[in-house]
N, C-alpha and C positions, 0 to 999 in steps of 0.2 A: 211602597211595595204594592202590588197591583197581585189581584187572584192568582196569572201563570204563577208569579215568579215564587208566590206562597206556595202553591203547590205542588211547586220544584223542592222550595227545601222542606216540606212536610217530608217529602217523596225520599229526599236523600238524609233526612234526619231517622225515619225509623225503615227507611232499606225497603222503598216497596215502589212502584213503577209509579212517573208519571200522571201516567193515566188515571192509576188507580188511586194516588193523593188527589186531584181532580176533581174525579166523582164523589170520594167523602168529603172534600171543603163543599159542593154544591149540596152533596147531602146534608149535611150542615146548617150551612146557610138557609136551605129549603125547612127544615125544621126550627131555624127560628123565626124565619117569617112568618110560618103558618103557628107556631107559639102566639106572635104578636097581632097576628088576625083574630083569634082566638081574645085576645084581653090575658093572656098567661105570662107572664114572665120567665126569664130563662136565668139562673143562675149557675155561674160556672165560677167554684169557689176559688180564689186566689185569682181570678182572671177580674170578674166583674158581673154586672146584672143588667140586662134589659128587659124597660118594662116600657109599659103602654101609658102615658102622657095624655090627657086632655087639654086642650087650650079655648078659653072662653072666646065667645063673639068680641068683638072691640072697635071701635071706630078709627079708621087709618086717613091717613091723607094721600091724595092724588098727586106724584111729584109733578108733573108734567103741569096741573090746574089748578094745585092746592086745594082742590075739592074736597068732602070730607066722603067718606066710602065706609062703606061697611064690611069690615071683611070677617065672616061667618064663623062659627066654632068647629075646631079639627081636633084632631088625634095626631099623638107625633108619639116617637121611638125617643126614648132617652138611655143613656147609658154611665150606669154610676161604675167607676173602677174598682177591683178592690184593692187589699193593704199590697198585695202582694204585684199588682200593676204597677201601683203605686209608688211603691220603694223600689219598681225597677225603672221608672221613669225619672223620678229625683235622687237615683246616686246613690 
């Protein structure tokens, strides 16, 4: 499922236009990005939590040369589900 088609059935689940399911999934979305810029975590209970991941420097290999690279420390987005995702993904 791709954003429109969410925000078609956001739209037809609680009776409100289109457009205006739309603008609150982007408002949304925009609010948990700027959460996760921030270092803040978002918890939405029975849904699930994202938080902000560090990943250390580490030494990689080059496929193409087998060379060895360095590939530098980041930040990444993780996402833990919770019970409630959870018992509706396994049944």
């Amino acid at each position: 499922m791709r954003k429109p088609e969410l925000a078609e059935a956001i739209a037809a689940k609680v009776d409100i236009s289109k457009a205006k399911a739309n603008e609150v999934l982007t408002a949304l979305t925009d609010e948990i990005t700027d959460a996760m810029a921030r270092n803040d975590s978002v918890s939405l209970i029975g849904f699930g939590t994202f938080s902000q991941r560090e990943r250390k420097a580490r030494t990689g290999k080059n496929p193409q040369t087998g060379a060895a690279i360095e590939i530098p420390a980041s930040k990444n987005v993780a996402f833990k589900p919770g019970k409630a995702l959870k018992d509706a993904v396994n049944g």
